[in-house]
C-alpha positions as CSV (number, residue, x, y, z in Angstrom):
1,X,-62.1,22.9,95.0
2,X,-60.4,23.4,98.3
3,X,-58.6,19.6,98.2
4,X,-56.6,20.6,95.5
5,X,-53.8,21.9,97.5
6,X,-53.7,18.8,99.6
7,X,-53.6,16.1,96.7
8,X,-50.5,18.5,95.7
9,X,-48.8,17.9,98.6
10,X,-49.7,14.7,98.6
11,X,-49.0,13.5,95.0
12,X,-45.7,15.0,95.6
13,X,-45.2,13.0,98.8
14,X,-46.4,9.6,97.0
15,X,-43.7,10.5,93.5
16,X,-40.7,11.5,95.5
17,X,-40.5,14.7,93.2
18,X,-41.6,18.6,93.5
19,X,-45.4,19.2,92.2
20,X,-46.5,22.1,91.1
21,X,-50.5,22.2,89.4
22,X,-51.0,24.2,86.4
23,X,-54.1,22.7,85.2
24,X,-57.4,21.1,86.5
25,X,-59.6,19.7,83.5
26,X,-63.1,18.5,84.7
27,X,-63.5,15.8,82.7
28,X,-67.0,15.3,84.0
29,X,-67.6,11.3,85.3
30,X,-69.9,8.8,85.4
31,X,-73.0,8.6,87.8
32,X,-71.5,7.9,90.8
33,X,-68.1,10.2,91.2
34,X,-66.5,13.3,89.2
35,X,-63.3,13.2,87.4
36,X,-60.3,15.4,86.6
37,X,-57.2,15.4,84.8
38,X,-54.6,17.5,86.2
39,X,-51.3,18.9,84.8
40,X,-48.1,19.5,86.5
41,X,-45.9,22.6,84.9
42,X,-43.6,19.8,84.0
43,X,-46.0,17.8,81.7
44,X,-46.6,14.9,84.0
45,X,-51.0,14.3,84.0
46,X,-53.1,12.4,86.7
47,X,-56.3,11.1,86.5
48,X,-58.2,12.4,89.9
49,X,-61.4,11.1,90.9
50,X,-64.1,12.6,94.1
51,X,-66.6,11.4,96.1
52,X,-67.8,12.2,99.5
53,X,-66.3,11.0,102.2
54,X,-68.6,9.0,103.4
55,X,-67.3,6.9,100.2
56,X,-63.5,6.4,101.1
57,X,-64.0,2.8,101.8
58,X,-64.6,2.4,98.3
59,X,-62.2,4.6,96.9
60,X,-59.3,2.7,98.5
61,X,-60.8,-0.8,97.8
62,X,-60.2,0.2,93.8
63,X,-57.4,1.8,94.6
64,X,-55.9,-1.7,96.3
65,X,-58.0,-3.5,93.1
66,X,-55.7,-1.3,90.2
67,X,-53.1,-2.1,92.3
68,X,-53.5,-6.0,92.5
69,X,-54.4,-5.8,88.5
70,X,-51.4,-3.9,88.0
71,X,-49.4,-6.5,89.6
72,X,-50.4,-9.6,88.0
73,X,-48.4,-7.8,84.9
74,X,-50.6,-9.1,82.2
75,X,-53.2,-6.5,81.0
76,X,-52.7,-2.8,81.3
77,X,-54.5,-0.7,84.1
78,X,-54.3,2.6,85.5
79,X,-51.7,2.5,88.7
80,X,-53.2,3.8,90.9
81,X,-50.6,7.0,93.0
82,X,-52.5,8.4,96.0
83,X,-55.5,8.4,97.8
84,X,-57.1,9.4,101.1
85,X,-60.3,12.0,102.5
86,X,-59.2,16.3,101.7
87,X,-62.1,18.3,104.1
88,X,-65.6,16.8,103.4
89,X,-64.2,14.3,100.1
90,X,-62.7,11.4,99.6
91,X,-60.2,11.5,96.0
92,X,-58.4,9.0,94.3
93,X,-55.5,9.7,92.0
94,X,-54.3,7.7,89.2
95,X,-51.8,7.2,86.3
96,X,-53.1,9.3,83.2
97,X,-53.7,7.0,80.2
98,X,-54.5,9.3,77.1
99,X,-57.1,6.6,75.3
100,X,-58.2,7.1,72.0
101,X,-56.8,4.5,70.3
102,X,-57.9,2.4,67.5
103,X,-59.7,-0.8,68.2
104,X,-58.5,-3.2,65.6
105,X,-58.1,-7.0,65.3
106,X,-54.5,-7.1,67.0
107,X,-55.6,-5.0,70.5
108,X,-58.8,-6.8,70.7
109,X,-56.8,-9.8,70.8
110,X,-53.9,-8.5,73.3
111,X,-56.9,-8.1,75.4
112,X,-58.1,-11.3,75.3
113,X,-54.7,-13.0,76.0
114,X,-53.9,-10.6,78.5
115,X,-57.0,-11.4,80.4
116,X,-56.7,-14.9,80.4
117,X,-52.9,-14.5,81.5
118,X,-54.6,-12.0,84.5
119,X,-56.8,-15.1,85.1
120,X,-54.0,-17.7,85.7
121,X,-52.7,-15.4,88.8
122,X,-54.8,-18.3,91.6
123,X,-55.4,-18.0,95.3
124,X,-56.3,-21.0,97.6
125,X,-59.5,-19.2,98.5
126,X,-62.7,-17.7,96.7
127,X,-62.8,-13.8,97.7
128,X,-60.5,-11.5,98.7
129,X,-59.4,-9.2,102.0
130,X,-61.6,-6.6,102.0
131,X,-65.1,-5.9,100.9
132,X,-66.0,-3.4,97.7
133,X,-68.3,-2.0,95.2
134,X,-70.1,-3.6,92.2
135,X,-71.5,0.1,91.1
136,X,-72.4,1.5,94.3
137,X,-73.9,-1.5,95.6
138,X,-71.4,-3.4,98.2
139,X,-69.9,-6.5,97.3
140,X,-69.1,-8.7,100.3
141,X,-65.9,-10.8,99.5
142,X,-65.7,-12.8,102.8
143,X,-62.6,-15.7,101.8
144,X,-64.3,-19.1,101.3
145,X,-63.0,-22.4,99.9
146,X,-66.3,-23.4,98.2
147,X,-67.2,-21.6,94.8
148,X,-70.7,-22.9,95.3
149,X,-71.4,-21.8,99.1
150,X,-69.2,-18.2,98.1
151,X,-71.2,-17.7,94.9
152,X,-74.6,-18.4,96.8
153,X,-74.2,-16.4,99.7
154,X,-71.8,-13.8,98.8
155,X,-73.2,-13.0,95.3
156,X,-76.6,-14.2,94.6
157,X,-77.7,-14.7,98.0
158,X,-76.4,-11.1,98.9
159,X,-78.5,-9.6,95.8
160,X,-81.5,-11.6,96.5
161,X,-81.6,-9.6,100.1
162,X,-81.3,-6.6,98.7
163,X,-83.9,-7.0,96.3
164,X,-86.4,-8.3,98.7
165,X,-85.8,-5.4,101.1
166,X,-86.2,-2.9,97.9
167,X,-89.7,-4.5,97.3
168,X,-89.1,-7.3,95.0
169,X,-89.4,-10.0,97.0
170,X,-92.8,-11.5,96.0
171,X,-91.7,-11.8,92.7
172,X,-88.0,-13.4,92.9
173,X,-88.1,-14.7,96.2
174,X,-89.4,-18.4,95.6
175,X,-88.0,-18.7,92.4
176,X,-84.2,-17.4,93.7
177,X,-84.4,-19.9,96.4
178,X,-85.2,-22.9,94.2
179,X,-81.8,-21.6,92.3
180,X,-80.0,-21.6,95.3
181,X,-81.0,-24.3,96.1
182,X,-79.8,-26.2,92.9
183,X,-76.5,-24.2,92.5
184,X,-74.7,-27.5,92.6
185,X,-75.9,-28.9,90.0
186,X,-74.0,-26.6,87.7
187,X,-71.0,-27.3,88.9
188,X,-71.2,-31.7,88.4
189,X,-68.0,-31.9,86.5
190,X,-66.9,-28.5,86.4
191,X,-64.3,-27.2,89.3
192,X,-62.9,-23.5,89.5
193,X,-59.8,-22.1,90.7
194,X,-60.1,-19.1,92.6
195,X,-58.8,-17.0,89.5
196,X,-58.1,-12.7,89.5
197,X,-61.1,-11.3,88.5
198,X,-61.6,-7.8,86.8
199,X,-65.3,-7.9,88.7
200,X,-67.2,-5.8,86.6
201,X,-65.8,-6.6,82.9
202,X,-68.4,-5.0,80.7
203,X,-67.6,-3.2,77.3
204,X,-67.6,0.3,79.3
205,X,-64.8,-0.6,81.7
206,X,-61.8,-1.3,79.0
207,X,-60.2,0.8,76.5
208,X,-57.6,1.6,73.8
209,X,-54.7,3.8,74.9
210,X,-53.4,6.5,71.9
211,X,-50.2,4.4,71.5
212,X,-52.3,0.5,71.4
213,X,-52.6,-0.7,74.0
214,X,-55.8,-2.4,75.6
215,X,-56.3,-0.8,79.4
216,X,-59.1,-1.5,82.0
217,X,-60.5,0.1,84.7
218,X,-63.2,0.3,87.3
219,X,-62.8,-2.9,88.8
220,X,-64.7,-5.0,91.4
221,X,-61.8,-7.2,92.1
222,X,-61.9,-10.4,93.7
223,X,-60.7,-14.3,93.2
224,X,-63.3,-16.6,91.4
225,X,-64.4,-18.2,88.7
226,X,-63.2,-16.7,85.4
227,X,-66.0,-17.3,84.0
228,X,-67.7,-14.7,86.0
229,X,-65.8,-12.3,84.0
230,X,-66.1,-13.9,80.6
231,X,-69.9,-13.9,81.3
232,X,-69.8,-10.2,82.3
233,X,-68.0,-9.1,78.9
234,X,-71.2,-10.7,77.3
235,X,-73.7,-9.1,79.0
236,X,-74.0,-5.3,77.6
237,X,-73.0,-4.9,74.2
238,X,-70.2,-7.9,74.0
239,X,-66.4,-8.2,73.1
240,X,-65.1,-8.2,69.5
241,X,-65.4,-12.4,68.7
242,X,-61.3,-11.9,68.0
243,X,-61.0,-11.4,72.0
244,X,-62.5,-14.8,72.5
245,X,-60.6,-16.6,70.0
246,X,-57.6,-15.1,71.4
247,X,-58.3,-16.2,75.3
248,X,-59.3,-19.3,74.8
249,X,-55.9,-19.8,72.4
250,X,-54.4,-19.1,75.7
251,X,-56.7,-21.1,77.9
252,X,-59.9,-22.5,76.5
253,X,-63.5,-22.2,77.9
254,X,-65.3,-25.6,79.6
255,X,-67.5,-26.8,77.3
256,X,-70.6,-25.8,80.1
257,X,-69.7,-22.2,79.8
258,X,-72.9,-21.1,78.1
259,X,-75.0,-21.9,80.9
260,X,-73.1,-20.8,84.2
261,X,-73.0,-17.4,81.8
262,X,-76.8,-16.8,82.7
263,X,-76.1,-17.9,86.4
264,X,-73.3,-15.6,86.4
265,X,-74.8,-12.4,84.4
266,X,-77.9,-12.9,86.8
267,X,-75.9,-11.2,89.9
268,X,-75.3,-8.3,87.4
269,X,-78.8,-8.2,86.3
270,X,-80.2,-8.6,90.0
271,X,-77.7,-5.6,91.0
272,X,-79.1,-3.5,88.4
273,X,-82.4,-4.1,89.7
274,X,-81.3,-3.0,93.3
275,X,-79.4,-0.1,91.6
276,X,-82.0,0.7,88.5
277,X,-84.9,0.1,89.3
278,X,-88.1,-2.0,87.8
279,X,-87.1,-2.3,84.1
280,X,-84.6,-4.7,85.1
281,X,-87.2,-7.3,87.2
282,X,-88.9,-8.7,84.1
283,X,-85.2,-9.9,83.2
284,X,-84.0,-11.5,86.0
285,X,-87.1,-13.2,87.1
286,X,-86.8,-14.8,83.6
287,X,-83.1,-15.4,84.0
288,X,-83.8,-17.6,86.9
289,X,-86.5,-19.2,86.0
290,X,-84.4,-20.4,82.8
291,X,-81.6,-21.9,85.2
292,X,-84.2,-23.7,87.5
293,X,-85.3,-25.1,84.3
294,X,-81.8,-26.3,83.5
295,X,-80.7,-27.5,86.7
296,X,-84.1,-29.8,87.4
């Protein structure tokens, strides 16, 4: 791979000390970018990641998300060290973690604290500076005030688009514009700070480092409700129950949690269907006719 030699010169550049490669490990990656570890001869490891070029934009907004995560000192991340386009791709490189460790009752909960701790670092506004990826799908983040107007137009509104012009329109369209429609209605005695969010908090995106501790990665980042997130770590698979005990020990869940969930998990479920295909429409369209139900 002919970028090697630049990210060399260029991991050097960004660590203040002499690099010298003597391994590449392809650690294969998931369906949208490869992954490598590298080895310097003195032991230190990144974590590299490729794309095309075309794809730099959303390289650098995760590498700006790690960073912003990383900052808010309250749940481990990989730091993100350099980044930038080598010939026709676009890399990433990051802190190594070694995970592997064990997923017991005390992490689990670290986690959970952590998070909610992540989640008390507030902004005045919904959103955040620059635009990114939820998968490979864009994710406009446009700064607003309201969490109503951002979460229609931004999130559902955005996804609702995108699945009319992939073909899906006859059989969401009515029913997505009642729910936007009736957004408010969630939201009667319920007002959210523009909390840090994760973005795309699902049980694939966190970890357990060899030594304990709980990591995350692959963010979406943006300010919002934190409930986005907690409805996102519910959605594939679920968190251990000890992570919720343990967050909302730290700062407790609204008592109408369970049903801005479904609003919340229905962007995810609508991006799927943009991303995935058909087998994700029969979901949604039931999803959203559940919260017209509930907000009539």
């Amino acid at each position: 791979m002919t970028a090697w030699n630049t990210i060399a010169e260029r991991i050097e550049a960004a660590t203040g000390r002499p690099f010298r490669m003597a391994e590449q490990r392809n650690l294969g990656g998931g369906c949208i970018s490869a992954a490598f570890r590298v080895e310097a001869e003195d032991g230190r490891r990144f974590f590299v990641k490729f794309n095309r070029a075309s794809e730099a934009e959303m390289f650098y907004a995760e590498a700006e998300g790690l960073a912003e995560i990383a900052a808010a000192e309250a749940v481990r991340c990989p730091e993100p060290v350099v980044w930038g386009v080598a010939g026709d791709q676009v890399y990433l490189v990051m802190e190594y973690l070694p995970l592997g460790g064990r997923f017991d009752t005390a992490t689990v909960r670290r986690l959970g604290e952590g998070l909610a701790t992540m989640h008390g670092r507030t902004r005045e506004r919904f959103g955040w500076h620059r635009d990114n990826t939820i998968g490979a799908t864009p994710q406009p983040n446009g700064e607003m005030a309201d969490w109503v107007a951002f979460w229609r137009e931004r999130r559902l509104g955005f996804q609702l688009d995108l699945a009319e012009r992939n073909g899906y329109g006859r059989e969401l369209r009515d029913g997505g514009n009642e729910l936007l429609e009736r957004l408010p209605a969630f939201f009667t005695d319920y007002t959210p700070v523009p909390s840090l969010l994760h973005g795309d908090l699902w049980s694939g995106n966190w970890d357990v480092t060899a030594d304990g501790d709980p990591v995350i990665f692959d963010p979406a980042v943006y300010y919002g409700d934190r409930e986005a997130d907690l409805a996102m770590t519910e959605l594939f698979g679920g968190f251990p129950r000890d992570f919720y005990a343990a967050y909302d020990a730290v700062w407790a869940r609204d008592g109408g949690y369970g049903v801005r969930r479904d609003l919340y998990n229905l962007y995810h479920i609508l991006n799927h269907l943009n991303l995935f295909g058909t087998a994700y429409l029969g979901r949604a369209r039931s999803l959203i006719e559940r919260l017209n139900s509930e907000a009539r």
